[in-house]
mmCIF file of the protein (N, C-alpha, C, O) and its ligand, coordinates in Angstrom:
data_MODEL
# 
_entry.id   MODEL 
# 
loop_
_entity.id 
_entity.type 
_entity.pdbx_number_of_molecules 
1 polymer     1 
2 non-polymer 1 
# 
_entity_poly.entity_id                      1 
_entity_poly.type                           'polypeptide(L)' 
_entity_poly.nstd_linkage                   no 
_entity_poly.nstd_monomer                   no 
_entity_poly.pdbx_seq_one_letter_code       
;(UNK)(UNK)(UNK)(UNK)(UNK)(UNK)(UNK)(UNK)(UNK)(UNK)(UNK)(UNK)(UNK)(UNK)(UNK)(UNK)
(UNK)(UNK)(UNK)(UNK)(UNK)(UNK)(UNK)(UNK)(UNK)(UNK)(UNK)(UNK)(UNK)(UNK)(UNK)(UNK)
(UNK)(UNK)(UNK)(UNK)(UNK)(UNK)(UNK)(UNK)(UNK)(UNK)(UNK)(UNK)(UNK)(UNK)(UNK)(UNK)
(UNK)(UNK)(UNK)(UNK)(UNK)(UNK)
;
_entity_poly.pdbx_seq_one_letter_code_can   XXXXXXXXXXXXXXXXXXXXXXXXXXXXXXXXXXXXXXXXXXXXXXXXXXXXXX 
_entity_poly.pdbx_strand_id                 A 
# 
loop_
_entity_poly_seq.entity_id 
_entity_poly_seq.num 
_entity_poly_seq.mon_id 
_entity_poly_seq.hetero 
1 1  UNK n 
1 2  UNK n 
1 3  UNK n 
1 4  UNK n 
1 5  UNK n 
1 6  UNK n 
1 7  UNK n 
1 8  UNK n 
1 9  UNK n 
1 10 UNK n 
1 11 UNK n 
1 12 UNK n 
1 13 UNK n 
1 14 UNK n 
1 15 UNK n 
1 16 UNK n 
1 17 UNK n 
1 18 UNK n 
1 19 UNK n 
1 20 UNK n 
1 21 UNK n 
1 22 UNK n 
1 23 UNK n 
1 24 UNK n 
1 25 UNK n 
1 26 UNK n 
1 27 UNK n 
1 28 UNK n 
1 29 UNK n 
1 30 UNK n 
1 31 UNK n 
1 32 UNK n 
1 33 UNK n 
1 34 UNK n 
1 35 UNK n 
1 36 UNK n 
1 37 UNK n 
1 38 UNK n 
1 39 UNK n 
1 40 UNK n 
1 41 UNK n 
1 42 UNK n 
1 43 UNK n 
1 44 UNK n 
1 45 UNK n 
1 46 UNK n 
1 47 UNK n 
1 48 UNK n 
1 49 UNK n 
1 50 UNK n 
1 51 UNK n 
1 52 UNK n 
1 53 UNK n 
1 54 UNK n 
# 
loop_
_struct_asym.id 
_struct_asym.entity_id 
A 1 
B 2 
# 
loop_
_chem_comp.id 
_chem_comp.type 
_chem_comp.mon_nstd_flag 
UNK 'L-peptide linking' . 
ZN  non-polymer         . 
# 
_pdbx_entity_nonpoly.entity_id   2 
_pdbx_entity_nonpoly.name        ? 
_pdbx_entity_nonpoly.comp_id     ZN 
# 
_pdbx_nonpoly_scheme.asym_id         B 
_pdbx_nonpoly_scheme.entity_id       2 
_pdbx_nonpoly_scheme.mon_id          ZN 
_pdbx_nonpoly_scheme.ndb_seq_num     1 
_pdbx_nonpoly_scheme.pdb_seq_num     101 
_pdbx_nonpoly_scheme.auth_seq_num    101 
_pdbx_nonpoly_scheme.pdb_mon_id      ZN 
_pdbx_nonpoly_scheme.auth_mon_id     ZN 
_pdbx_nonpoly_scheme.pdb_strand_id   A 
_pdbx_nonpoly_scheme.pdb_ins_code    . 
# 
loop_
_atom_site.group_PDB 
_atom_site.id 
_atom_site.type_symbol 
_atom_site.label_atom_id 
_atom_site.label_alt_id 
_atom_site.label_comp_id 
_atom_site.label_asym_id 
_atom_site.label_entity_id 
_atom_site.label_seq_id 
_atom_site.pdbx_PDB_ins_code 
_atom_site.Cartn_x 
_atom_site.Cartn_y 
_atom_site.Cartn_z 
_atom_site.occupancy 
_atom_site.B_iso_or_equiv 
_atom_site.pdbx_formal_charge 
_atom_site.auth_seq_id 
_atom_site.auth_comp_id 
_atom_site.auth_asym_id 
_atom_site.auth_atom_id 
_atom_site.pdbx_PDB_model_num 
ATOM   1   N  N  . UNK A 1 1  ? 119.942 119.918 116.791 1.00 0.00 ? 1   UNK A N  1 
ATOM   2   C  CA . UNK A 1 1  ? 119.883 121.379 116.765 1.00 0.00 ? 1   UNK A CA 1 
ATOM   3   C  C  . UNK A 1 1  ? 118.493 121.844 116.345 1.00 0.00 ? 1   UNK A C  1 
ATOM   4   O  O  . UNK A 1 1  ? 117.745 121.118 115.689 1.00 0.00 ? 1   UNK A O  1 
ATOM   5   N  N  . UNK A 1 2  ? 118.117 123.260 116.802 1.00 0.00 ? 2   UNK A N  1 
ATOM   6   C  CA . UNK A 1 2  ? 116.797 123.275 116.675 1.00 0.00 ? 2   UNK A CA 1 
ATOM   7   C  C  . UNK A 1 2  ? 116.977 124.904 116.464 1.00 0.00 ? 2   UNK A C  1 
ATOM   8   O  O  . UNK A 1 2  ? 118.046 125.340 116.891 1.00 0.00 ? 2   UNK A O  1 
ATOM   9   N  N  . UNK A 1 3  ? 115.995 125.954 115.807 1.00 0.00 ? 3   UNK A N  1 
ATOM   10  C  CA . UNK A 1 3  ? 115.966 127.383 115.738 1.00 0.00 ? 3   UNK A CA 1 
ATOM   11  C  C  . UNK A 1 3  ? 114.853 127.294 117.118 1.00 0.00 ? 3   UNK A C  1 
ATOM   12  O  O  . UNK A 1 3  ? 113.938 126.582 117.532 1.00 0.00 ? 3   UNK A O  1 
ATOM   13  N  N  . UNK A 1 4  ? 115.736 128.726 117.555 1.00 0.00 ? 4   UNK A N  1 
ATOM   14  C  CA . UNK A 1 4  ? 114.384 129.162 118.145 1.00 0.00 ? 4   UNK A CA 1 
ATOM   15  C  C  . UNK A 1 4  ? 113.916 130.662 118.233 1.00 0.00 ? 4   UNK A C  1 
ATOM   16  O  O  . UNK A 1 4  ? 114.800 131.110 118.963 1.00 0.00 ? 4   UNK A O  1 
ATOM   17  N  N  . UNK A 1 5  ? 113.252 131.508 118.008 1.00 0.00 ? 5   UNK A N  1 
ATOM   18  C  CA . UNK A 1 5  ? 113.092 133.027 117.829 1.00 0.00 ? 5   UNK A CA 1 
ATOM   19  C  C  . UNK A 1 5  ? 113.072 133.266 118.952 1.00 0.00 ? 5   UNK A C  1 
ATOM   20  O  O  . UNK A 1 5  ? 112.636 132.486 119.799 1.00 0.00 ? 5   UNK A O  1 
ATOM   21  N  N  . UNK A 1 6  ? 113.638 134.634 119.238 1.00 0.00 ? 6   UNK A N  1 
ATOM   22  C  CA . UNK A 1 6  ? 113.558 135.234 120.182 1.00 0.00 ? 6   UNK A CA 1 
ATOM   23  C  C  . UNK A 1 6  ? 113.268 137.140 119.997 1.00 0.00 ? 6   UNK A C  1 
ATOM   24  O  O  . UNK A 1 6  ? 113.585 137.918 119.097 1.00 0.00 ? 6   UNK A O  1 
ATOM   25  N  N  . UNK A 1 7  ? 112.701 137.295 121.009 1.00 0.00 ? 7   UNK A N  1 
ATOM   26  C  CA . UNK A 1 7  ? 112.325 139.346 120.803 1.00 0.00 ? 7   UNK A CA 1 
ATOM   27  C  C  . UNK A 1 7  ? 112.622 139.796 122.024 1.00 0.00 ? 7   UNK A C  1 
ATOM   28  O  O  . UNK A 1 7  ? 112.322 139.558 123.194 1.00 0.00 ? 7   UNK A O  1 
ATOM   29  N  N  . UNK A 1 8  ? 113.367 140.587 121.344 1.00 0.00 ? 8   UNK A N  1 
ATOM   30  C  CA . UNK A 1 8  ? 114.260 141.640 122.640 1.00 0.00 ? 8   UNK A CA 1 
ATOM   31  C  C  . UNK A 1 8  ? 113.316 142.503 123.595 1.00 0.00 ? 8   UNK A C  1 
ATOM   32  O  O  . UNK A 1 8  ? 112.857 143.448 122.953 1.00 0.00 ? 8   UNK A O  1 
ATOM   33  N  N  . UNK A 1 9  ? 113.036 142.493 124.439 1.00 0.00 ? 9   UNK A N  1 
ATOM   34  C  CA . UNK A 1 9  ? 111.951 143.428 125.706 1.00 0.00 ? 9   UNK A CA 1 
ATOM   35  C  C  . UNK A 1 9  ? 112.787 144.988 125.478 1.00 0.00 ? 9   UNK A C  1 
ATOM   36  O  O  . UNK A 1 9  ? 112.282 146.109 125.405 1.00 0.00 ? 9   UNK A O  1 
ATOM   37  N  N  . UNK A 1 10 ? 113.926 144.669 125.416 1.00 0.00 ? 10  UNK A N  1 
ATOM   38  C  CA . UNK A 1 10 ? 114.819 145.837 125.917 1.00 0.00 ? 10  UNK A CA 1 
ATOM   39  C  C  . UNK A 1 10 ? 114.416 146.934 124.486 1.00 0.00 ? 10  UNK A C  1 
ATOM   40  O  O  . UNK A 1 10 ? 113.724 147.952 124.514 1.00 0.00 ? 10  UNK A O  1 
ATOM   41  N  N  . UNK A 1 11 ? 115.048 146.366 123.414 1.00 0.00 ? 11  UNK A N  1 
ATOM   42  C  CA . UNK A 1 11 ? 115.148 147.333 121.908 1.00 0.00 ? 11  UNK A CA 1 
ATOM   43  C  C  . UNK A 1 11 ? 113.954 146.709 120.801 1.00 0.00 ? 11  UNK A C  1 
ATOM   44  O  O  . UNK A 1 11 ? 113.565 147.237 119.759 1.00 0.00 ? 11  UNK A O  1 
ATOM   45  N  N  . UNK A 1 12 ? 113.573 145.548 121.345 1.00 0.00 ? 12  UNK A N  1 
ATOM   46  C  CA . UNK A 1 12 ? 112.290 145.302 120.374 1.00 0.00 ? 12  UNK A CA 1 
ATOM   47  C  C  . UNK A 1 12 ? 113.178 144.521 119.073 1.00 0.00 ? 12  UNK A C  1 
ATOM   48  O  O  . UNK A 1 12 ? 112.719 144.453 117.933 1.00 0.00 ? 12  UNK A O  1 
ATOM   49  N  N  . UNK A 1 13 ? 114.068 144.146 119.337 1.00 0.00 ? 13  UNK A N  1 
ATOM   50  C  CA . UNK A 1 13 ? 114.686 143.348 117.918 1.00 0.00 ? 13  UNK A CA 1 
ATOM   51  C  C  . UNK A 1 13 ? 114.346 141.582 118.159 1.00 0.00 ? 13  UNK A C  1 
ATOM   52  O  O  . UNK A 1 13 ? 114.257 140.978 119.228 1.00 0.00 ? 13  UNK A O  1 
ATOM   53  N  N  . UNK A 1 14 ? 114.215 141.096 116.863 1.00 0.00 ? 14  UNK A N  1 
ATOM   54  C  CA . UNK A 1 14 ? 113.291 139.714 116.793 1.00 0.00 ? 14  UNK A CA 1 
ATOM   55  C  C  . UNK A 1 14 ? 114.867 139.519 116.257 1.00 0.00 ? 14  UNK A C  1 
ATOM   56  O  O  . UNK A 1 14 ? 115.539 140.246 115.526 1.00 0.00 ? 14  UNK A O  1 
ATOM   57  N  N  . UNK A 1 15 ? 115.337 137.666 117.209 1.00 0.00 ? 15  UNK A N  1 
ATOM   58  C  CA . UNK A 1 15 ? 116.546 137.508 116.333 1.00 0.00 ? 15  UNK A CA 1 
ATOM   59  C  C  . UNK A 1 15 ? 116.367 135.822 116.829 1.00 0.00 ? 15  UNK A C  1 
ATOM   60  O  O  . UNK A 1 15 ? 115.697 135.292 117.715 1.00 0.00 ? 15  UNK A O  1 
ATOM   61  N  N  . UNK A 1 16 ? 117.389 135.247 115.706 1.00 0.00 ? 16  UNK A N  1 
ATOM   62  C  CA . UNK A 1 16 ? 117.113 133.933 115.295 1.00 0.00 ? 16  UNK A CA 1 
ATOM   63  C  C  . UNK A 1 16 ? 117.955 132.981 116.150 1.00 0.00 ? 16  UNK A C  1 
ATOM   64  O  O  . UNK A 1 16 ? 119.117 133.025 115.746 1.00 0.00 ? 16  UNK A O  1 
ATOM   65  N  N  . UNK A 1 17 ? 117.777 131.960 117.394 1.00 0.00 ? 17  UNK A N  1 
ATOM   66  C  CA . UNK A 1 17 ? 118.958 131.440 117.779 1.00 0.00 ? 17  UNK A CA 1 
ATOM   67  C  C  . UNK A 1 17 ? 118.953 129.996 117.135 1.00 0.00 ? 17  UNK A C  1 
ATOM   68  O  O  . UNK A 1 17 ? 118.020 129.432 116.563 1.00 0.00 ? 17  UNK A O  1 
ATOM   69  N  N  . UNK A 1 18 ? 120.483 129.457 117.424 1.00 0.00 ? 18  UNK A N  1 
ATOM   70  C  CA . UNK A 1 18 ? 120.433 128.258 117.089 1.00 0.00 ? 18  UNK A CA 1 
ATOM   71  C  C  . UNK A 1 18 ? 120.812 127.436 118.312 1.00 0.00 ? 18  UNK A C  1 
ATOM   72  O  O  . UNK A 1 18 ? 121.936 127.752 118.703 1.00 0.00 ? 18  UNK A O  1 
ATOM   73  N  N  . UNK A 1 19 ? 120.321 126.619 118.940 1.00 0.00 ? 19  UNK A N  1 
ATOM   74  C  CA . UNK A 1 19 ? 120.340 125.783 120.151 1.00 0.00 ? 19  UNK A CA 1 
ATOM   75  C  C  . UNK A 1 19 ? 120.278 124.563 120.287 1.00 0.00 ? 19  UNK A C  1 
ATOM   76  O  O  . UNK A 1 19 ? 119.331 123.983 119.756 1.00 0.00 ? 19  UNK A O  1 
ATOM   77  N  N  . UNK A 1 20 ? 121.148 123.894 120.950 1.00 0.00 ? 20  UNK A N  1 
ATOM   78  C  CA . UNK A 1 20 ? 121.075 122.250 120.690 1.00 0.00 ? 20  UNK A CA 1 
ATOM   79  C  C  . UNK A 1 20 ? 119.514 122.302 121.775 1.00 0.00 ? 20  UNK A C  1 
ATOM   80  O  O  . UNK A 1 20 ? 119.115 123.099 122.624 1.00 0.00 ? 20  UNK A O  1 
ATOM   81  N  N  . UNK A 1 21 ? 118.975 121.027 121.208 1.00 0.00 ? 21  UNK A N  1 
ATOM   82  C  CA . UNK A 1 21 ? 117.782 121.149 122.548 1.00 0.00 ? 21  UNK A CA 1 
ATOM   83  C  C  . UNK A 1 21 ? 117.854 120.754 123.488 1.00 0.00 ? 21  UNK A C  1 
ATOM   84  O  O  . UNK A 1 21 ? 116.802 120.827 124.123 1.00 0.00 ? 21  UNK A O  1 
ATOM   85  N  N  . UNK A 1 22 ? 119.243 119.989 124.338 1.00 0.00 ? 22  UNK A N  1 
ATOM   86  C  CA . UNK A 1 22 ? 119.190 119.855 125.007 1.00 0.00 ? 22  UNK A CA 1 
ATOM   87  C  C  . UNK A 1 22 ? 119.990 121.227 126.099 1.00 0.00 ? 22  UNK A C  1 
ATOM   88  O  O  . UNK A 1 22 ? 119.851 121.247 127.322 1.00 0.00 ? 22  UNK A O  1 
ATOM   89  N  N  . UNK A 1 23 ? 120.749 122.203 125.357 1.00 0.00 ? 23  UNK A N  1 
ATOM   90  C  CA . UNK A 1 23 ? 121.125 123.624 125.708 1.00 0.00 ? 23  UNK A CA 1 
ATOM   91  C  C  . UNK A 1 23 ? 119.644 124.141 125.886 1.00 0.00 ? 23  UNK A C  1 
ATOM   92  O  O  . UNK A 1 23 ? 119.455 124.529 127.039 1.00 0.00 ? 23  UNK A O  1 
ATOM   93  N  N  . UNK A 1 24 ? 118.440 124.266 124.988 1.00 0.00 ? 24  UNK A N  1 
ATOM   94  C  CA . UNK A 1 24 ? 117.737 124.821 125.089 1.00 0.00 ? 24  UNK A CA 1 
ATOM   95  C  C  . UNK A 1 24 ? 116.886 124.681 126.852 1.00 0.00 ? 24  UNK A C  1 
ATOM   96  O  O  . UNK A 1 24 ? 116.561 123.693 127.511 1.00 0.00 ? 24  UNK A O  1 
ATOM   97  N  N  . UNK A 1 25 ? 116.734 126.598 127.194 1.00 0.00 ? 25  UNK A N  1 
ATOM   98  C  CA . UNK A 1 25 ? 116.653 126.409 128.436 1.00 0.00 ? 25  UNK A CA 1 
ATOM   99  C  C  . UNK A 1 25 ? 117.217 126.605 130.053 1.00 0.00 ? 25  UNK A C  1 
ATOM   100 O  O  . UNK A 1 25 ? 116.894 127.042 131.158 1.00 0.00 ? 25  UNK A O  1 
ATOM   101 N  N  . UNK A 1 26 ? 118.261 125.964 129.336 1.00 0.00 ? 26  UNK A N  1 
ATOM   102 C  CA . UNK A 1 26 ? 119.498 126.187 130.393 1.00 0.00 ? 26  UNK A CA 1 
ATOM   103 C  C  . UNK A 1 26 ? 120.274 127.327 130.167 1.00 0.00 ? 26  UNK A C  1 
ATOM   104 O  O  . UNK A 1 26 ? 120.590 128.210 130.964 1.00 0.00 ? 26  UNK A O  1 
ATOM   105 N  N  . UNK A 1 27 ? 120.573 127.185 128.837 1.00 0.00 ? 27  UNK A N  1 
ATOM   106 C  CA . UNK A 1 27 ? 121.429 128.601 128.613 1.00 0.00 ? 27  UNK A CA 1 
ATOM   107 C  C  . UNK A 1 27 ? 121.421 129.720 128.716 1.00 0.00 ? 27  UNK A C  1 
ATOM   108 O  O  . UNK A 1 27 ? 120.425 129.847 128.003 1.00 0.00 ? 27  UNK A O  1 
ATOM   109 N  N  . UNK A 1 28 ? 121.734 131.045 129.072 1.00 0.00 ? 28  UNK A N  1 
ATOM   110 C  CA . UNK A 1 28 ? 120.816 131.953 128.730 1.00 0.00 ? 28  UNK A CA 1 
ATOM   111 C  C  . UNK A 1 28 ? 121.171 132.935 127.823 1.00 0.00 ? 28  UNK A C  1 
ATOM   112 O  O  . UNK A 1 28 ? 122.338 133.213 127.548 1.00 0.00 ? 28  UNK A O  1 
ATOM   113 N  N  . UNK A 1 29 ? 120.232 133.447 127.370 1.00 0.00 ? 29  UNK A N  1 
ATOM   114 C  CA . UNK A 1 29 ? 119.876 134.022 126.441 1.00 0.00 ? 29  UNK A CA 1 
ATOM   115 C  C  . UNK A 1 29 ? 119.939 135.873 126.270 1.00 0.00 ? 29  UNK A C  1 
ATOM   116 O  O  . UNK A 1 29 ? 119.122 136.635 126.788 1.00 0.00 ? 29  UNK A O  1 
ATOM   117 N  N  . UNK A 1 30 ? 120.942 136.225 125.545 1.00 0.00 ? 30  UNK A N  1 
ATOM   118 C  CA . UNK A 1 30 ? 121.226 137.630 125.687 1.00 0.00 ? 30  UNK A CA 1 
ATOM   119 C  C  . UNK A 1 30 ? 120.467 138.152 123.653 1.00 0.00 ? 30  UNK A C  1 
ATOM   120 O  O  . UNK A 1 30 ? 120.482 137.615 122.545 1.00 0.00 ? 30  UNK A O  1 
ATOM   121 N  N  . UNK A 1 31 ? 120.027 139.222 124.150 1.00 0.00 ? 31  UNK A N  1 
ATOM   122 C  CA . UNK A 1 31 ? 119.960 140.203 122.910 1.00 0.00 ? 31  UNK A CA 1 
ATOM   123 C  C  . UNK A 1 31 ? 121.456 140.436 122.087 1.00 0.00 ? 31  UNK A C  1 
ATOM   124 O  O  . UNK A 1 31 ? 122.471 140.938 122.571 1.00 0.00 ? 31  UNK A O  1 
ATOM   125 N  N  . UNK A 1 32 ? 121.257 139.872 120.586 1.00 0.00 ? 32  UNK A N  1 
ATOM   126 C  CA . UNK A 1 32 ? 122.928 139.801 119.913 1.00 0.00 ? 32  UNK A CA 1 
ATOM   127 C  C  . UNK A 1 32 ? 123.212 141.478 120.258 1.00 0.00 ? 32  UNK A C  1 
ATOM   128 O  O  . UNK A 1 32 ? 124.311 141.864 120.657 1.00 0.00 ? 32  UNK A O  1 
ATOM   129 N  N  . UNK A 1 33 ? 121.882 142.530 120.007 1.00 0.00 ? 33  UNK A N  1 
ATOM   130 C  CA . UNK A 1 33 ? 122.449 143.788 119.795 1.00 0.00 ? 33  UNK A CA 1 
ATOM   131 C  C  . UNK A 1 33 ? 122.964 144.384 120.849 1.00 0.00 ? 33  UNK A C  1 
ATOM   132 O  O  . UNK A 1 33 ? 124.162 144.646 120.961 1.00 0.00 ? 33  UNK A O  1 
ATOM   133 N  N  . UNK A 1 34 ? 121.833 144.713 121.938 1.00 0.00 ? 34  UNK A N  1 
ATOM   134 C  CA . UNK A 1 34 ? 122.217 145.246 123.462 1.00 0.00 ? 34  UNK A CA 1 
ATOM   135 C  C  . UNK A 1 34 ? 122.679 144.394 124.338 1.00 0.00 ? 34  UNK A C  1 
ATOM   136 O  O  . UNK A 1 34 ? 123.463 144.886 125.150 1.00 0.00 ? 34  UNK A O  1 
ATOM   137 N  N  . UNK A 1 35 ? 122.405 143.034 124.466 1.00 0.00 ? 35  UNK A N  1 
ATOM   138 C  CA . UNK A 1 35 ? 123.135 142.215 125.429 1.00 0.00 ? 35  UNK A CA 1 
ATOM   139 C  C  . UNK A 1 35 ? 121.800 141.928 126.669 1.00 0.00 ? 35  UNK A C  1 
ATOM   140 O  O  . UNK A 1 35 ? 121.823 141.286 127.719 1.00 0.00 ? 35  UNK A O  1 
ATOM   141 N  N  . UNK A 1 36 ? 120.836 142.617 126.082 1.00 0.00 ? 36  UNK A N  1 
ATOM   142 C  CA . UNK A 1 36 ? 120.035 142.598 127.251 1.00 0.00 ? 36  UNK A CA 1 
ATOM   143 C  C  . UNK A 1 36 ? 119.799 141.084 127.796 1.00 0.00 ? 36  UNK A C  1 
ATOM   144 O  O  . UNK A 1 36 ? 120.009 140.214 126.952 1.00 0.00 ? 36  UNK A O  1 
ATOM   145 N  N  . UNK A 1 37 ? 119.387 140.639 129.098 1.00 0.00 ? 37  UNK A N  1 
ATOM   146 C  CA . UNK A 1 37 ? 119.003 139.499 129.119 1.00 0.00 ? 37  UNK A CA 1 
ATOM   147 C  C  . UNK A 1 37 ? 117.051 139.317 129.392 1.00 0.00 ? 37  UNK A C  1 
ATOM   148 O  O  . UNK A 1 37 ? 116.449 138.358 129.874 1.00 0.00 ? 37  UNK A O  1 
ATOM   149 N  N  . UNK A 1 38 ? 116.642 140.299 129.000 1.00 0.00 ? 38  UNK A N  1 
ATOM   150 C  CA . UNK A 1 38 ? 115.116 140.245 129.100 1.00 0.00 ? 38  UNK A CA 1 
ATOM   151 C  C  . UNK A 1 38 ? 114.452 139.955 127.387 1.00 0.00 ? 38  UNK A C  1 
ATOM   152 O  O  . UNK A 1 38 ? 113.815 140.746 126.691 1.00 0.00 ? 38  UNK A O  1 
ATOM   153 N  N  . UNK A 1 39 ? 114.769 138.907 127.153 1.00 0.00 ? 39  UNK A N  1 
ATOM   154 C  CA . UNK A 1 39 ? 114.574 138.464 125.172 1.00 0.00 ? 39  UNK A CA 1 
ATOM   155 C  C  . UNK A 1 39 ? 113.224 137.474 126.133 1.00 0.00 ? 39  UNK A C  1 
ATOM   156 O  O  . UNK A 1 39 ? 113.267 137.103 127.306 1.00 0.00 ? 39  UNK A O  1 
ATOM   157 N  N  . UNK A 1 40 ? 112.150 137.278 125.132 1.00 0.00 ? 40  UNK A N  1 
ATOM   158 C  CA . UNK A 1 40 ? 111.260 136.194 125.172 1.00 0.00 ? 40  UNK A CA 1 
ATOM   159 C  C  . UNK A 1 40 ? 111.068 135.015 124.105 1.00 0.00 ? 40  UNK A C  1 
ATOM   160 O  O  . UNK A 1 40 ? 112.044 135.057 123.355 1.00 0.00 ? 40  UNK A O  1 
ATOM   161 N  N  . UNK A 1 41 ? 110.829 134.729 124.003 1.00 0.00 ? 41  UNK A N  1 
ATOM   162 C  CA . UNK A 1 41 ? 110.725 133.434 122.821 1.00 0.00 ? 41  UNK A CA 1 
ATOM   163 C  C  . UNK A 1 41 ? 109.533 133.328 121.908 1.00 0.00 ? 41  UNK A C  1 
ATOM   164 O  O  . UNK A 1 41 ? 108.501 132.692 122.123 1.00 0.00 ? 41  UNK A O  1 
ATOM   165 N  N  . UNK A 1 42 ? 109.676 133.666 121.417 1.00 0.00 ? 42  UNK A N  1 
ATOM   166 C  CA . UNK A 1 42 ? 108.697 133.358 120.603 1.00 0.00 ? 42  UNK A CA 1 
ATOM   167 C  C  . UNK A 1 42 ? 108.061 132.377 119.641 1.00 0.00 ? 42  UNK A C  1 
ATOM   168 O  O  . UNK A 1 42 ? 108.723 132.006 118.672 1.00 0.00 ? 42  UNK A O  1 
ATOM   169 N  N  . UNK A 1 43 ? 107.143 132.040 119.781 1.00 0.00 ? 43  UNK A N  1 
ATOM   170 C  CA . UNK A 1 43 ? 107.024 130.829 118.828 1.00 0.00 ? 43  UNK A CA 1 
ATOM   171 C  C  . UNK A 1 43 ? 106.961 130.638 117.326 1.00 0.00 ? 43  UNK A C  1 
ATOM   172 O  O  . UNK A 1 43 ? 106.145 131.254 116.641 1.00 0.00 ? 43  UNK A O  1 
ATOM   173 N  N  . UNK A 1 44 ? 108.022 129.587 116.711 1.00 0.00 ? 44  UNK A N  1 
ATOM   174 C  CA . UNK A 1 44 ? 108.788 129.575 115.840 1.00 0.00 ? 44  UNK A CA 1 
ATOM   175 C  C  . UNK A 1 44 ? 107.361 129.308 114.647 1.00 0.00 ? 44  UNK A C  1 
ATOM   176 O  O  . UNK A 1 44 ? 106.569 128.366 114.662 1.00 0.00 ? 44  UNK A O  1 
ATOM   177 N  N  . UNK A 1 45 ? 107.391 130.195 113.920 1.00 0.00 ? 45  UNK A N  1 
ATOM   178 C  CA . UNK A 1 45 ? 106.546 130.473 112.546 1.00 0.00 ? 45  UNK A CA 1 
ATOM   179 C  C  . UNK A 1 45 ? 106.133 129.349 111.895 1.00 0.00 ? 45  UNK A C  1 
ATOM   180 O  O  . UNK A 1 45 ? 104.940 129.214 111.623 1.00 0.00 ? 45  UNK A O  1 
ATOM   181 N  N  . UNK A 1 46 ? 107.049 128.411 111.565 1.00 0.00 ? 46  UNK A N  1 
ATOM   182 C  CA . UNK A 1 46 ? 106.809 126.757 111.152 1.00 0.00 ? 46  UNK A CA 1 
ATOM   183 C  C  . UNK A 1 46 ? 105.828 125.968 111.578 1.00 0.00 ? 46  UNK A C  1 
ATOM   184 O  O  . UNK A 1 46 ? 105.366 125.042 110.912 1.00 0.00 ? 46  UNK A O  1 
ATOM   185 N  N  . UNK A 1 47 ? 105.207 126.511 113.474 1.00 0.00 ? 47  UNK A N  1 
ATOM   186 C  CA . UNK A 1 47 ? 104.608 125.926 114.076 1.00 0.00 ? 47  UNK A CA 1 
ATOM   187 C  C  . UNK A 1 47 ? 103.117 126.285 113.928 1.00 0.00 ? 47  UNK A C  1 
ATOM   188 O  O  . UNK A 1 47 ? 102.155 125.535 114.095 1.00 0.00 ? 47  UNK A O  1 
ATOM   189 N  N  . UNK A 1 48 ? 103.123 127.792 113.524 1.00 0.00 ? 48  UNK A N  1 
ATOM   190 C  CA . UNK A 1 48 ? 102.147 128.507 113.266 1.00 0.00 ? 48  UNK A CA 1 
ATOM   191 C  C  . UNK A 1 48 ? 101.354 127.892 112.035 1.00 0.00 ? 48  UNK A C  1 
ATOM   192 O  O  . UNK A 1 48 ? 100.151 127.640 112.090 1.00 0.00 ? 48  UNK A O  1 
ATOM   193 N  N  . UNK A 1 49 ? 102.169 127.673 110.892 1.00 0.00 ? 49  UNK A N  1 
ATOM   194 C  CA . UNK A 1 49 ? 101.202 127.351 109.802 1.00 0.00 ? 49  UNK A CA 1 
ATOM   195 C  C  . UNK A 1 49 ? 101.167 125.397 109.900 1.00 0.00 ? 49  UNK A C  1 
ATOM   196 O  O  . UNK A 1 49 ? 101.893 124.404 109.963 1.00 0.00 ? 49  UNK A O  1 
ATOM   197 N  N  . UNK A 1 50 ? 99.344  125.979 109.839 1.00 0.00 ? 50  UNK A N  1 
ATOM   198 C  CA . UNK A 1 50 ? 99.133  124.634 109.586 1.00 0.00 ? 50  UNK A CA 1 
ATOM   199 C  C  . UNK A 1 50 ? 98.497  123.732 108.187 1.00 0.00 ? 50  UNK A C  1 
ATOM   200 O  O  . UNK A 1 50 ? 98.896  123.649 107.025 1.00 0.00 ? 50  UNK A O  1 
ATOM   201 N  N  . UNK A 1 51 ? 97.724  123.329 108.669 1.00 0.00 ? 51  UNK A N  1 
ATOM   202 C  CA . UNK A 1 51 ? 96.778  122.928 107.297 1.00 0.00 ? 51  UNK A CA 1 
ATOM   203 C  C  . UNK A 1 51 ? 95.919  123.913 106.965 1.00 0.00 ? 51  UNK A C  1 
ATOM   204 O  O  . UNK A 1 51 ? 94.889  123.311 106.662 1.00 0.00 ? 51  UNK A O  1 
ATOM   205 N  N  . UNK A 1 52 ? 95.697  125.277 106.819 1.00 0.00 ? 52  UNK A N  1 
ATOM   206 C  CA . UNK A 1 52 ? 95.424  126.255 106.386 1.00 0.00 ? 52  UNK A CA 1 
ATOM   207 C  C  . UNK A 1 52 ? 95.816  126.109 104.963 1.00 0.00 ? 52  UNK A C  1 
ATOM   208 O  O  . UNK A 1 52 ? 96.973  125.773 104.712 1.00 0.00 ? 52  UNK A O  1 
ATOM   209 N  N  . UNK A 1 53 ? 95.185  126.272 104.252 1.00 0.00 ? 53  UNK A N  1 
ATOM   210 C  CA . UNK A 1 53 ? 95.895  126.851 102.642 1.00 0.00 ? 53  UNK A CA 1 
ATOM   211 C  C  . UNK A 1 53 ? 94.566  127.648 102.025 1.00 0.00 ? 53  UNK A C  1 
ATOM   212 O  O  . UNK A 1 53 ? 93.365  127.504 102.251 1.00 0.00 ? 53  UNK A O  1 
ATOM   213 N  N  . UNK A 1 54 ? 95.280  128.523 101.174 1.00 0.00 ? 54  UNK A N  1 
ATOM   214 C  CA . UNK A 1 54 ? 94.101  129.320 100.702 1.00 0.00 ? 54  UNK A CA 1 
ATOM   215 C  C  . UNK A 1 54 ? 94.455  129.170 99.040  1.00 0.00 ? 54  UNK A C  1 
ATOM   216 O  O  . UNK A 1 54 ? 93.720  129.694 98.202  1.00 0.00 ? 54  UNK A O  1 
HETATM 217 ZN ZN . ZN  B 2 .  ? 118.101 144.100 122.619 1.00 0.00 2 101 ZN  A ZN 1 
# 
């Protein structure tokens, strides 16, 4: 199982899925609020920080 973020095109809401990875992809992917199916993915924050430290 893996998170993956997603942001709604439709209402602009950022929401959290949980996806086996091998679902990931295939499935698709609706907005929990409107149902829309135009969500993008976004890349998951964890990936973002790196060896940065301040
Ligand atoms: Zn939505």
């Amino acid at each position: 199982m893996a998170t993956y973020e997603y942001r709604c095109e439709a209402c602009k809401k950022s929401f959290t899925l949980i996806q086996k990875i091998s679902e990931h992809g295939k499935t698709k992917v609706t907005c929990p609020k409107c149902k829309s199916e135009k969500v993008k993915q976004q890349i998951s924050s964890f990936l973002i920080k790196t060896s940065r430290k301040s």
